[in-house]
N, CA, C and O atoms as a Tripos MOL2 file, in Angstrom:
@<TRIPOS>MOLECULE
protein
  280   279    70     0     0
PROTEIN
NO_CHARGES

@<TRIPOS>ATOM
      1 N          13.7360   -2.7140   11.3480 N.3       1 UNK1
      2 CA         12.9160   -2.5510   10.1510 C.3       1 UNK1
      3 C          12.6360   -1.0520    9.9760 C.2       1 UNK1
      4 O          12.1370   -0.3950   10.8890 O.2       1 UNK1
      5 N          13.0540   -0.3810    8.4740 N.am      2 UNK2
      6 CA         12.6620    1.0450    8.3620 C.3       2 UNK2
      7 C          11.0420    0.9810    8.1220 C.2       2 UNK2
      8 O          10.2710    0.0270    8.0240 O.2       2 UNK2
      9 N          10.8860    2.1410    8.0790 N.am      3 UNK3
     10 CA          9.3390    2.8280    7.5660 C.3       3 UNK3
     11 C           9.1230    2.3600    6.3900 C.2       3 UNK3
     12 O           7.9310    2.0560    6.3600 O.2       3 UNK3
     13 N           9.5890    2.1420    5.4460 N.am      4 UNK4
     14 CA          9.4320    1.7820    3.8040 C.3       4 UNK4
     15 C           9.0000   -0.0090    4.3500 C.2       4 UNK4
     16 O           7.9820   -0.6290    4.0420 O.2       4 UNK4
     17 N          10.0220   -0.4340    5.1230 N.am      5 UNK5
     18 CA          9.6640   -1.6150    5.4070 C.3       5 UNK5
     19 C           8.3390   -2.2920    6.0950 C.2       5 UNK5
     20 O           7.7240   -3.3100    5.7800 O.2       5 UNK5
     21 N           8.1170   -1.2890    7.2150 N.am      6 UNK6
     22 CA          6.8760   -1.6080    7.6510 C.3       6 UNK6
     23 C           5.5560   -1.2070    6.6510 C.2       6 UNK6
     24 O           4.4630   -1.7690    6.7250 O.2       6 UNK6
     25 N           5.8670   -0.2000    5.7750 N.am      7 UNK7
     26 CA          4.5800   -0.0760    4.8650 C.3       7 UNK7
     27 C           4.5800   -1.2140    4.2010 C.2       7 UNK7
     28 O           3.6710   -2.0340    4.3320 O.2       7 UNK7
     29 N           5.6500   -1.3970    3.3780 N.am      8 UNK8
     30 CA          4.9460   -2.5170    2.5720 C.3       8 UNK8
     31 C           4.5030   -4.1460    3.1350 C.2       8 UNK8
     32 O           3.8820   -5.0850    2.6360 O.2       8 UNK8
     33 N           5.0620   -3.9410    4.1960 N.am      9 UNK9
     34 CA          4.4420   -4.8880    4.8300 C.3       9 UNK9
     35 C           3.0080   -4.7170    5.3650 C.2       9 UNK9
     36 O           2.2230   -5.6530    5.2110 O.2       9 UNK9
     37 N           2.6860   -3.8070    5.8640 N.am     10 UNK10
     38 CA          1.1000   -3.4900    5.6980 C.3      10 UNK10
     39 C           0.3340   -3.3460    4.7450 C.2      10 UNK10
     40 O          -0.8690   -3.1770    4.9460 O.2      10 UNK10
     41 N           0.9430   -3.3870    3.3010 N.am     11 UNK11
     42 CA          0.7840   -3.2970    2.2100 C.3      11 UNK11
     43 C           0.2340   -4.9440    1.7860 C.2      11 UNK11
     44 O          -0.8420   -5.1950    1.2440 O.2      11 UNK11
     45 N           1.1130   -5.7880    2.1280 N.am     12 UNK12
     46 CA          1.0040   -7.0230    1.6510 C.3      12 UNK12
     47 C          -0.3320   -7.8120    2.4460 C.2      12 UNK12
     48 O          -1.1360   -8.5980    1.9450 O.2      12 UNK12
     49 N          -0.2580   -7.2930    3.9030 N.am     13 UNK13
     50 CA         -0.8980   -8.1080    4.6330 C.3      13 UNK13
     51 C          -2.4130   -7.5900    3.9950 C.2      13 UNK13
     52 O          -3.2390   -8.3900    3.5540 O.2      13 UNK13
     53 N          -2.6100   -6.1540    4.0300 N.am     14 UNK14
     54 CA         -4.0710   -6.1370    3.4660 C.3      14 UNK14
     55 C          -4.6310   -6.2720    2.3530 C.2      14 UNK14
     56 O          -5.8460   -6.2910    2.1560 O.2      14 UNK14
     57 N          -3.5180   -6.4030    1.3240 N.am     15 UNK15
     58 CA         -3.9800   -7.1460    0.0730 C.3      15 UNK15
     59 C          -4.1110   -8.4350   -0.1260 C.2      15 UNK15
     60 O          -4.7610   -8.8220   -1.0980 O.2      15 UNK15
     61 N          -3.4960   -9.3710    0.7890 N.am     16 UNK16
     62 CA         -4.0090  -10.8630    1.3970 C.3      16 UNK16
     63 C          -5.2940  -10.5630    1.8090 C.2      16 UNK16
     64 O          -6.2890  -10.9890    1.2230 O.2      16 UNK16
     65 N          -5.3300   -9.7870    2.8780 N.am     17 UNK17
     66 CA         -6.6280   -9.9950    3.5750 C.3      17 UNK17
     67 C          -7.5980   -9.4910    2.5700 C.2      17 UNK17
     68 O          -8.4170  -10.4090    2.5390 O.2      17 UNK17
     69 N          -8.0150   -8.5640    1.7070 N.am     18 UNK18
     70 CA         -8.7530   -8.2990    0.7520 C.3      18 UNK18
     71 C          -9.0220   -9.4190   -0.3020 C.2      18 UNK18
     72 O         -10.1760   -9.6380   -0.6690 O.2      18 UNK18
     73 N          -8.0720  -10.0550   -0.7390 N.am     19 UNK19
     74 CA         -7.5410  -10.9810   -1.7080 C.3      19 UNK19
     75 C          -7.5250  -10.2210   -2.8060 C.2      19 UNK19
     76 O          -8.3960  -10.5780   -3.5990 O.2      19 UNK19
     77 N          -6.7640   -9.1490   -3.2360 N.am     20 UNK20
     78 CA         -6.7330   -8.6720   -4.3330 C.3      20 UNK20
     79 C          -5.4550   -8.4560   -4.6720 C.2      20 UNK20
     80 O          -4.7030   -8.0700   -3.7780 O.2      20 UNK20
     81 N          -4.7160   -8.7310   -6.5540 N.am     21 UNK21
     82 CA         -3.7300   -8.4870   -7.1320 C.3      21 UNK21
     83 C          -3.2940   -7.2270   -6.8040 C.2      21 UNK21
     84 O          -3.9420   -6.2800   -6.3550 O.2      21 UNK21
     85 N          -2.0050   -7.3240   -7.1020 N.am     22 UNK22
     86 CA         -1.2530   -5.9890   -7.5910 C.3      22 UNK22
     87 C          -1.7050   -5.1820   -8.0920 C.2      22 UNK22
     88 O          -1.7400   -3.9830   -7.8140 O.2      22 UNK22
     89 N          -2.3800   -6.1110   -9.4370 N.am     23 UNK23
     90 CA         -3.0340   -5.1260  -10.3980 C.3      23 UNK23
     91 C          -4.2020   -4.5540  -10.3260 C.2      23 UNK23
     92 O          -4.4250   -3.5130  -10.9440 O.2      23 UNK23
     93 N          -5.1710   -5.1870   -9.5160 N.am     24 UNK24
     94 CA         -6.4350   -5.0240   -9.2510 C.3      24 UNK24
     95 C          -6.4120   -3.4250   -7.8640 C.2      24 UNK24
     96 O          -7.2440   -2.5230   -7.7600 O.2      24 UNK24
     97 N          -5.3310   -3.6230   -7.1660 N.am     25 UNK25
     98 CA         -4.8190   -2.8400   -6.3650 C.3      25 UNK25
     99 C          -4.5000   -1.4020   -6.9770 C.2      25 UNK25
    100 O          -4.8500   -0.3040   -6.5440 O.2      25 UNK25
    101 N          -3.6870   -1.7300   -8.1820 N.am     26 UNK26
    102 CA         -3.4290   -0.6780   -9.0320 C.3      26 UNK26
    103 C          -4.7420    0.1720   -9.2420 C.2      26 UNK26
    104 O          -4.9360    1.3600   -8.9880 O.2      26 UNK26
    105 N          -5.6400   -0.8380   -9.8120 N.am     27 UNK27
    106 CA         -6.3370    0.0610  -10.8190 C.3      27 UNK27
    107 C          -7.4650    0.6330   -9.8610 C.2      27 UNK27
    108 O          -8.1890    1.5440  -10.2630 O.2      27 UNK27
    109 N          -7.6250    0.0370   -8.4600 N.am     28 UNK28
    110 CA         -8.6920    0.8960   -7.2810 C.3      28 UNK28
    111 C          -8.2760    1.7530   -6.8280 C.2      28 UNK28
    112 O          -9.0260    2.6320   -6.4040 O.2      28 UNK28
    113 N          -6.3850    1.9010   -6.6870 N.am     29 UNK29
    114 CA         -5.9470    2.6520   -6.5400 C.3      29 UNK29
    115 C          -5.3460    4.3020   -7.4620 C.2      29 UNK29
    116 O          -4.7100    5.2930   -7.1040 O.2      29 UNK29
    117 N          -6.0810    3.7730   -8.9620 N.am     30 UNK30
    118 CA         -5.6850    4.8540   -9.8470 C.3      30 UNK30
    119 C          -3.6970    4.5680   -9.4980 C.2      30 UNK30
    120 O          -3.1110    5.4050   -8.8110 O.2      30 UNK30
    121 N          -3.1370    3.6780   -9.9120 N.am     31 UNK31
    122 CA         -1.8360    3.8070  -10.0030 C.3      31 UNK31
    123 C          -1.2650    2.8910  -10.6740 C.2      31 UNK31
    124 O          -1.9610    1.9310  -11.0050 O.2      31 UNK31
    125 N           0.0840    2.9230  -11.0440 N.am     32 UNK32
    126 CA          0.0670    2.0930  -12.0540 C.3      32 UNK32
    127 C           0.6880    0.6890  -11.3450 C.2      32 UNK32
    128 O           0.8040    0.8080  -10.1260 O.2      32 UNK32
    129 N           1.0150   -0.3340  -11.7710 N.am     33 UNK33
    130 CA          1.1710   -1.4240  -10.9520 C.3      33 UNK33
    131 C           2.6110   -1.2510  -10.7410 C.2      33 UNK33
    132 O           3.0080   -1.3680   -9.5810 O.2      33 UNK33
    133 N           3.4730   -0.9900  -11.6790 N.am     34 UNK34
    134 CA          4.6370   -1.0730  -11.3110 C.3      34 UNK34
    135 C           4.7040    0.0380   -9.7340 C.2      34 UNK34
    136 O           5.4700   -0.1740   -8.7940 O.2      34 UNK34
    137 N           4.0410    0.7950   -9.7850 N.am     35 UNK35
    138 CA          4.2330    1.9760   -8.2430 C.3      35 UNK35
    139 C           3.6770    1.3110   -7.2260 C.2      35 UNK35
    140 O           4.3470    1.1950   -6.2000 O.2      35 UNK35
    141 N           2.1720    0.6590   -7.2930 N.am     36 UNK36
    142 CA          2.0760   -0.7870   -6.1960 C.3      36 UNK36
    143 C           3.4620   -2.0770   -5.8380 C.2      36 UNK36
    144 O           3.9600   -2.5910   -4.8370 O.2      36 UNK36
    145 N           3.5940   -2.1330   -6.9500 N.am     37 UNK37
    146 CA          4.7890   -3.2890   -6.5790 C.3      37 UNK37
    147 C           5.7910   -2.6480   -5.7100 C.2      37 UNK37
    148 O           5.9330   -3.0370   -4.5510 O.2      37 UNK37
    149 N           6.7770   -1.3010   -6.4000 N.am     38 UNK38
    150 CA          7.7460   -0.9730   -5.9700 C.3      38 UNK38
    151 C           7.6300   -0.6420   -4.0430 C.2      38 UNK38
    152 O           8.4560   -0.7670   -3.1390 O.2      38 UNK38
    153 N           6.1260   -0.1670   -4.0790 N.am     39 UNK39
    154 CA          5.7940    0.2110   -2.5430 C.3      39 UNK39
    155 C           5.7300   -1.1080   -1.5240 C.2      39 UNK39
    156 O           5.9640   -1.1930   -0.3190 O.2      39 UNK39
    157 N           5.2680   -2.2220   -2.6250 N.am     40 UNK40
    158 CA          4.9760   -3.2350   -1.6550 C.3      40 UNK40
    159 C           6.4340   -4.0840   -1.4850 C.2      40 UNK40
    160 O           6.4420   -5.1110   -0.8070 O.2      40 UNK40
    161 N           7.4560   -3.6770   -2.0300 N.am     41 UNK41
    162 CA          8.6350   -4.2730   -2.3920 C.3      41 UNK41
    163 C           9.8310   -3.5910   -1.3350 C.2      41 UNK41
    164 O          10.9150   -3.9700   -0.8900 O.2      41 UNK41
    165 N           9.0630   -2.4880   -1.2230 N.am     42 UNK42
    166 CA         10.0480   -1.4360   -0.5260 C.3      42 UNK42
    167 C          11.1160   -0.7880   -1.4500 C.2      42 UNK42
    168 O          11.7070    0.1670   -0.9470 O.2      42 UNK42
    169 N          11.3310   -1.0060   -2.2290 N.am     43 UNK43
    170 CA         12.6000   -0.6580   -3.4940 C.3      43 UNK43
    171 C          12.8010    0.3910   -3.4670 C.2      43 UNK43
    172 O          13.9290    0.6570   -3.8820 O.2      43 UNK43
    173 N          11.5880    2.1350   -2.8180 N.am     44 UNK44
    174 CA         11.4270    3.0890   -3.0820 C.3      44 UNK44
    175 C          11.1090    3.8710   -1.8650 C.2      44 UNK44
    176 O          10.2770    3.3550   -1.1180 O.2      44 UNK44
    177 N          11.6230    5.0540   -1.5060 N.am     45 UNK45
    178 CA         10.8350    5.6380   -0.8460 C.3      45 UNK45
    179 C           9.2570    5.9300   -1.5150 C.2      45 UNK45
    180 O           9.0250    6.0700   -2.7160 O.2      45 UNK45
    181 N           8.1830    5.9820   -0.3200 N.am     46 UNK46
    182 CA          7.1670    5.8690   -0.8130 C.3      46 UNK46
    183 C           6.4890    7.0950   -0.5050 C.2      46 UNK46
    184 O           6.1540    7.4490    0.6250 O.2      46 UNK46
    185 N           6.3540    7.5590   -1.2940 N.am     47 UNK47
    186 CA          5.5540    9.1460   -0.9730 C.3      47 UNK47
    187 C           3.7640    9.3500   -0.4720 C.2      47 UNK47
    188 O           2.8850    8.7640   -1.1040 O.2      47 UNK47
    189 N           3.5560    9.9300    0.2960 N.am     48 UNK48
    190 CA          2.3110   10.5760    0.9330 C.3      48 UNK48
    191 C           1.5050    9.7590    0.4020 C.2      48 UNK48
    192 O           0.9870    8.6830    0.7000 O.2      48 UNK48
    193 N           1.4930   10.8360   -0.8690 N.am     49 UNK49
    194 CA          0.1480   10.9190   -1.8590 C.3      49 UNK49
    195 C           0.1150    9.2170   -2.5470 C.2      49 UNK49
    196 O          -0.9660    8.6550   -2.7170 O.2      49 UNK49
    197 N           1.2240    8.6500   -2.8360 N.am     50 UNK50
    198 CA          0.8030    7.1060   -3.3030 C.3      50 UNK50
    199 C           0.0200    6.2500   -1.9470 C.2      50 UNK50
    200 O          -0.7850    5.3330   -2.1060 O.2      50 UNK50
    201 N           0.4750    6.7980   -0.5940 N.am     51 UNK51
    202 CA          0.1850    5.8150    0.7140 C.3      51 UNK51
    203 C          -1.5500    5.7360    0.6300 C.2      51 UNK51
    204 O          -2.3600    4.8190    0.7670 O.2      51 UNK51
    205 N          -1.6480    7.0670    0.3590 N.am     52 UNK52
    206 CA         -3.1710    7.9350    0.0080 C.3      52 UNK52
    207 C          -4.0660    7.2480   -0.5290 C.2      52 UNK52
    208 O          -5.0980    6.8850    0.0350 O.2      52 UNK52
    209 N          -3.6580    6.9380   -1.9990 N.am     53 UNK53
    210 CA         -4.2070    6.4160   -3.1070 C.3      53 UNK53
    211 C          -4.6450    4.7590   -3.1240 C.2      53 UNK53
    212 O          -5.5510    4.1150   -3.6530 O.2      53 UNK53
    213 N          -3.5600    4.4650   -2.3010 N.am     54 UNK54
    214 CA         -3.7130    2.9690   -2.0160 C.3      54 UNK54
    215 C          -4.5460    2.8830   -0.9300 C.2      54 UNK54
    216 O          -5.3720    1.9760   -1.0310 O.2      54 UNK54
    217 N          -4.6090    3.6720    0.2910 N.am     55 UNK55
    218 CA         -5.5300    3.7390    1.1420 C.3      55 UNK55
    219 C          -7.1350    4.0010    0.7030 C.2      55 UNK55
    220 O          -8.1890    3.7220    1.2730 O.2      55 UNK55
    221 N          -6.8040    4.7240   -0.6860 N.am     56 UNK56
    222 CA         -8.4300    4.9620   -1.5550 C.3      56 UNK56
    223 C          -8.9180    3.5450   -1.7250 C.2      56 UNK56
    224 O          -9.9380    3.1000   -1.1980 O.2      56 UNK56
    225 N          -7.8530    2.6810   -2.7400 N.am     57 UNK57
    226 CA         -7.8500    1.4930   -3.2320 C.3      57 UNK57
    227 C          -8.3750    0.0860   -2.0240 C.2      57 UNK57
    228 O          -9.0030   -0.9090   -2.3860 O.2      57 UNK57
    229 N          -8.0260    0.2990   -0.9310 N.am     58 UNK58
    230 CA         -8.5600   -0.6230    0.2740 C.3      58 UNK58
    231 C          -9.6770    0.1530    0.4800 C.2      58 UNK58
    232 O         -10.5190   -0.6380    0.9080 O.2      58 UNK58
    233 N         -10.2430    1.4250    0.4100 N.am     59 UNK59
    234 CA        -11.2690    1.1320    0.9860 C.3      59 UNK59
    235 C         -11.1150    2.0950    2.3050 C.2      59 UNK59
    236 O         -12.0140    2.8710    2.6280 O.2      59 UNK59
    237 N          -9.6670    1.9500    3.1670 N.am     60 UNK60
    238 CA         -9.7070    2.4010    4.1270 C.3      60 UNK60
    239 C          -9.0860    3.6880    4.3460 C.2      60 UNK60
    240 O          -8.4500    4.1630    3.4060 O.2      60 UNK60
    241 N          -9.1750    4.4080    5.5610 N.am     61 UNK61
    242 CA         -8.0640    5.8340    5.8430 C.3      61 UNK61
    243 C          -7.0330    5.6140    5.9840 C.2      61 UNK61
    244 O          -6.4600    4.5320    6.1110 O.2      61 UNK61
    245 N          -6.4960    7.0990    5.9770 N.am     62 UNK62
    246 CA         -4.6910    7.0470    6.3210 C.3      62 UNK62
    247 C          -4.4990    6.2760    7.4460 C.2      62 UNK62
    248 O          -3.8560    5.2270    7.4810 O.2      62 UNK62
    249 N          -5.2660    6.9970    8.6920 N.am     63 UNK63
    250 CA         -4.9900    6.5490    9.9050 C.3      63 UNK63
    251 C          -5.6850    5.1010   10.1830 C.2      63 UNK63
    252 O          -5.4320    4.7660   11.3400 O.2      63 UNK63
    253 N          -6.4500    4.1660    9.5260 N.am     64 UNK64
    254 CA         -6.6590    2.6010    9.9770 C.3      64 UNK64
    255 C          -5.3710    2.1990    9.3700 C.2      64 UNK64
    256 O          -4.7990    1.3400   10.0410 O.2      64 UNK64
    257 N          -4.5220    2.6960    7.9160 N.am     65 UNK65
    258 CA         -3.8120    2.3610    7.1050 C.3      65 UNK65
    259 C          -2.1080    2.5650    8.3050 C.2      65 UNK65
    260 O          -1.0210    2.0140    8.1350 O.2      65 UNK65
    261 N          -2.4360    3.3390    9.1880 N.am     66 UNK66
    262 CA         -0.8780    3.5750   10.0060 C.3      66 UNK66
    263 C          -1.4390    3.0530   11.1180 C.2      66 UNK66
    264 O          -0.4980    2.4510   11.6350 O.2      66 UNK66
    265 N          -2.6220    2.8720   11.9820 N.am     67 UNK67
    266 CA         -3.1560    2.4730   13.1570 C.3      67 UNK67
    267 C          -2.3620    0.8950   13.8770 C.2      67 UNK67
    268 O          -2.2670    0.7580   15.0970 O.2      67 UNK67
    269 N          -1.9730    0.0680   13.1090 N.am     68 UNK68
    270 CA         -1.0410   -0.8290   13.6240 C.3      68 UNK68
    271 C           0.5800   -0.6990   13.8520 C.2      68 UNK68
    272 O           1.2850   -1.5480   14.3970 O.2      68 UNK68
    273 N           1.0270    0.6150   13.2880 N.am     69 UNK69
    274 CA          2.5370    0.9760   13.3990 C.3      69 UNK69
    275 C           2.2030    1.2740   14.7370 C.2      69 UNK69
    276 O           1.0910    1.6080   15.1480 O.2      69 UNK69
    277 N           3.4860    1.0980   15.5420 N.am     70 UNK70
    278 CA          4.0520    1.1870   16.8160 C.3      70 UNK70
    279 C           4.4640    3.2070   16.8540 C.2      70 UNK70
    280 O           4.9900    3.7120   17.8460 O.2      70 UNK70
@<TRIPOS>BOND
     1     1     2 1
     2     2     3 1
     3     3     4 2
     4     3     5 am
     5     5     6 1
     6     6     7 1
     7     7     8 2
     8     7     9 am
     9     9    10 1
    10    10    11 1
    11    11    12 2
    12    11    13 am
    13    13    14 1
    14    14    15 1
    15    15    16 2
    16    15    17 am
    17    17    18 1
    18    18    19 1
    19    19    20 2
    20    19    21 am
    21    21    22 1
    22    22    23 1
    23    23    24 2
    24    23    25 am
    25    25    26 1
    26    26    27 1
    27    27    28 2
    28    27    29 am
    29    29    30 1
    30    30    31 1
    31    31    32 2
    32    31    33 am
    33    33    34 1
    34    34    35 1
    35    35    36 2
    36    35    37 am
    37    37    38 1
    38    38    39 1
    39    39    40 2
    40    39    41 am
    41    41    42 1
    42    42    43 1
    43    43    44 2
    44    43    45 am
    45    45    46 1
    46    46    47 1
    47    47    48 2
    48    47    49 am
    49    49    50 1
    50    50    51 1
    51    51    52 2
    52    51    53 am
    53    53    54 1
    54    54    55 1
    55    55    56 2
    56    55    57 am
    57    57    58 1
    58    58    59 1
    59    59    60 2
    60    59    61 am
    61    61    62 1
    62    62    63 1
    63    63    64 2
    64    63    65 am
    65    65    66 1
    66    66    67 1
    67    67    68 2
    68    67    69 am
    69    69    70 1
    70    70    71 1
    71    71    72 2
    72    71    73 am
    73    73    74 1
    74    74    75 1
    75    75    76 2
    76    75    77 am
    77    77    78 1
    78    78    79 1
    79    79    80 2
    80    79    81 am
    81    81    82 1
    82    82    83 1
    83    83    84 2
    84    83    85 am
    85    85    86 1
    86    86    87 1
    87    87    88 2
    88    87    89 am
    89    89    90 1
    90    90    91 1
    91    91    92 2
    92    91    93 am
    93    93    94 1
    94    94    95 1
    95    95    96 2
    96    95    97 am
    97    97    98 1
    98    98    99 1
    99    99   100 2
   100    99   101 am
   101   101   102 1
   102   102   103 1
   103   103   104 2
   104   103   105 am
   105   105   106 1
   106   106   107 1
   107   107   108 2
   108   107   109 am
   109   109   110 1
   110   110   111 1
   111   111   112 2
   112   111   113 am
   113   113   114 1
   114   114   115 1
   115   115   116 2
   116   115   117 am
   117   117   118 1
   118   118   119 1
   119   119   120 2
   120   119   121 am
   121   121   122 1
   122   122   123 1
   123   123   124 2
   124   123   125 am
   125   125   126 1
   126   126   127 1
   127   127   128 2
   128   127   129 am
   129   129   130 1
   130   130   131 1
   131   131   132 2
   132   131   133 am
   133   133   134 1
   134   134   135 1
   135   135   136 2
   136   135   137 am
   137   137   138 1
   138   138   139 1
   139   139   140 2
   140   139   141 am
   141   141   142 1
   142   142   143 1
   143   143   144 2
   144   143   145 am
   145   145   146 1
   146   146   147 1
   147   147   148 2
   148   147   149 am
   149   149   150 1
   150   150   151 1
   151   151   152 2
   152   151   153 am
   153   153   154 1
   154   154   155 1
   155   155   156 2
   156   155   157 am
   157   157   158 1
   158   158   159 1
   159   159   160 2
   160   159   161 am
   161   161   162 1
   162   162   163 1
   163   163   164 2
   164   163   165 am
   165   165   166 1
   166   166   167 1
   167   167   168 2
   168   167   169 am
   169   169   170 1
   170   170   171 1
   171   171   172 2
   172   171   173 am
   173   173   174 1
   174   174   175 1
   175   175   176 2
   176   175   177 am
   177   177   178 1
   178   178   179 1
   179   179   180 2
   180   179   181 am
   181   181   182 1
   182   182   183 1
   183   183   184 2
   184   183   185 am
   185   185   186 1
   186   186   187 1
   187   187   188 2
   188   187   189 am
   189   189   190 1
   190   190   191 1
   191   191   192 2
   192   191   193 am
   193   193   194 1
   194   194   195 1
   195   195   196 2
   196   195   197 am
   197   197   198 1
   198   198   199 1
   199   199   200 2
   200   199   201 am
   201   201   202 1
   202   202   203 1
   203   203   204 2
   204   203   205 am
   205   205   206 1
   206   206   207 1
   207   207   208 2
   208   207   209 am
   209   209   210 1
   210   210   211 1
   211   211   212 2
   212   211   213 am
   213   213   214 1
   214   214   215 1
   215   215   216 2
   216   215   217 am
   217   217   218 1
   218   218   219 1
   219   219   220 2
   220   219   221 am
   221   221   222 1
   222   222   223 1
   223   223   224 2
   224   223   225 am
   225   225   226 1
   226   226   227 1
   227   227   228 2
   228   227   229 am
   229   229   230 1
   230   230   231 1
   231   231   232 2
   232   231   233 am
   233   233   234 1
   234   234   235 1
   235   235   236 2
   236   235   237 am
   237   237   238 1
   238   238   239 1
   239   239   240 2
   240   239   241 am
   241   241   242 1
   242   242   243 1
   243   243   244 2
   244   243   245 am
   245   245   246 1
   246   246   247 1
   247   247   248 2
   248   247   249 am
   249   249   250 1
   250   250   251 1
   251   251   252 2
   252   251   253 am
   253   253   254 1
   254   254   255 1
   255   255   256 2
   256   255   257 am
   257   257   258 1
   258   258   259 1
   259   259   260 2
   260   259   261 am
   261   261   262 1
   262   262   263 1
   263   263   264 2
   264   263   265 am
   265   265   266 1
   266   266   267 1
   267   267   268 2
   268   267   269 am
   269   269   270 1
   270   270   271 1
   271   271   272 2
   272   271   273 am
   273   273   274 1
   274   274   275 1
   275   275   276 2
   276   275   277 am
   277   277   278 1
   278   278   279 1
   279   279   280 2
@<TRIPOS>SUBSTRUCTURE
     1 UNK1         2 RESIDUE 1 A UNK
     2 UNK2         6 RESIDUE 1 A UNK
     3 UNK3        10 RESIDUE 1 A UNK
     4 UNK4        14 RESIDUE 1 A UNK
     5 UNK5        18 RESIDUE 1 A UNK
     6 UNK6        22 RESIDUE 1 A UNK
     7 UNK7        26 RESIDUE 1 A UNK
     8 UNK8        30 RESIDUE 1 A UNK
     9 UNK9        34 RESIDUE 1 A UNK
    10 UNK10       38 RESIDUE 1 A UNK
    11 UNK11       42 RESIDUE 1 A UNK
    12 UNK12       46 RESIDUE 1 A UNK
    13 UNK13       50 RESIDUE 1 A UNK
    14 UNK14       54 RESIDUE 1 A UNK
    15 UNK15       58 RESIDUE 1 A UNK
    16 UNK16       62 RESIDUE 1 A UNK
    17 UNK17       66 RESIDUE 1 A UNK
    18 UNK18       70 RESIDUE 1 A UNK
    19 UNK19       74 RESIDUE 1 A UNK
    20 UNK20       78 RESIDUE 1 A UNK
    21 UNK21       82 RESIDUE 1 A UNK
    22 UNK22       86 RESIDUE 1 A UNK
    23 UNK23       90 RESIDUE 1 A UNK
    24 UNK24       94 RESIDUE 1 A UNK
    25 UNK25       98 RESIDUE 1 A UNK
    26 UNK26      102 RESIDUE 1 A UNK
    27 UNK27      106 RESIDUE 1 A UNK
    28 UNK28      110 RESIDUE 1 A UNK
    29 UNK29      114 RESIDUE 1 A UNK
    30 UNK30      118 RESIDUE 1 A UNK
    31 UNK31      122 RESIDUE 1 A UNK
    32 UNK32      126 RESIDUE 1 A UNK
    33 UNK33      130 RESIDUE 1 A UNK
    34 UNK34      134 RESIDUE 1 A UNK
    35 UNK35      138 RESIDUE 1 A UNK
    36 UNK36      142 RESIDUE 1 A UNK
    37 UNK37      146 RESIDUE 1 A UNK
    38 UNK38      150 RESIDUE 1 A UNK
    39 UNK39      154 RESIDUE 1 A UNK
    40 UNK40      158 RESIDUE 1 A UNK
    41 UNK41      162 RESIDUE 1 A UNK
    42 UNK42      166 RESIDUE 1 A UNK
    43 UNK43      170 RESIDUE 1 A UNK
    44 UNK44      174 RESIDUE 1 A UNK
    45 UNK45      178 RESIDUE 1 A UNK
    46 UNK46      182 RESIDUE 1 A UNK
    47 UNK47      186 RESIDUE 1 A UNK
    48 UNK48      190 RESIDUE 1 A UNK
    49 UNK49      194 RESIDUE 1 A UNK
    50 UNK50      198 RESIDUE 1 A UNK
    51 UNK51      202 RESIDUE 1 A UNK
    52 UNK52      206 RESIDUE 1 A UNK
    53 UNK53      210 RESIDUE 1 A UNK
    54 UNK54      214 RESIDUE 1 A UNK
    55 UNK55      218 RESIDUE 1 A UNK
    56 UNK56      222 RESIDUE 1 A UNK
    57 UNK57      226 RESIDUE 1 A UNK
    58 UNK58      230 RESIDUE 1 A UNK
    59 UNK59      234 RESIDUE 1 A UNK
    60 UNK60      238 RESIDUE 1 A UNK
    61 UNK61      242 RESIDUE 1 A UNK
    62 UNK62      246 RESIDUE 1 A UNK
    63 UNK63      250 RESIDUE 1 A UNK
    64 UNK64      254 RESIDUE 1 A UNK
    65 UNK65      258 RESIDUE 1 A UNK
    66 UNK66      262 RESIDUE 1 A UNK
    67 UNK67      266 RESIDUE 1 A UNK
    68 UNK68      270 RESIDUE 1 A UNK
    69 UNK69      274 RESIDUE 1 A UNK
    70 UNK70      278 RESIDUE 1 A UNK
């Protein structure tokens, strides 16, 4: 599994665990949904500053947001 892969898989799991949409994700995150999807999809390399924004959007830091990668 690459890096793109394991994000959006940390991606998915804490928007389960939150229970919040794509879209709802989007808009805590200031981004637009299609850039949530593509990250949570993996389709894209995913840059810094979106990992950032979505980490705004949970609530949590970079590092709780990478703290389960190996």
């Amino acid at each position: 599994m690459d890096i793109n892969e394991k994000i959006a898989q940390r991606i998915k799991q804490l928007r389960a665990d939150k229970g919040l949409t794509a879209e709802k994700l989007a808009w805590y995150s200031e981004l637009s949904k299609s850039c949530v999807t593509y990250a949570e999809k993996a389709q894209r390399d995913v840059k810094m500053s979106t990992i950032e924004s979505i980490c705004k959007g949970f609530g949590i830091s970079v590092a709780e947001f990478f703290s389960v990668f190996e």
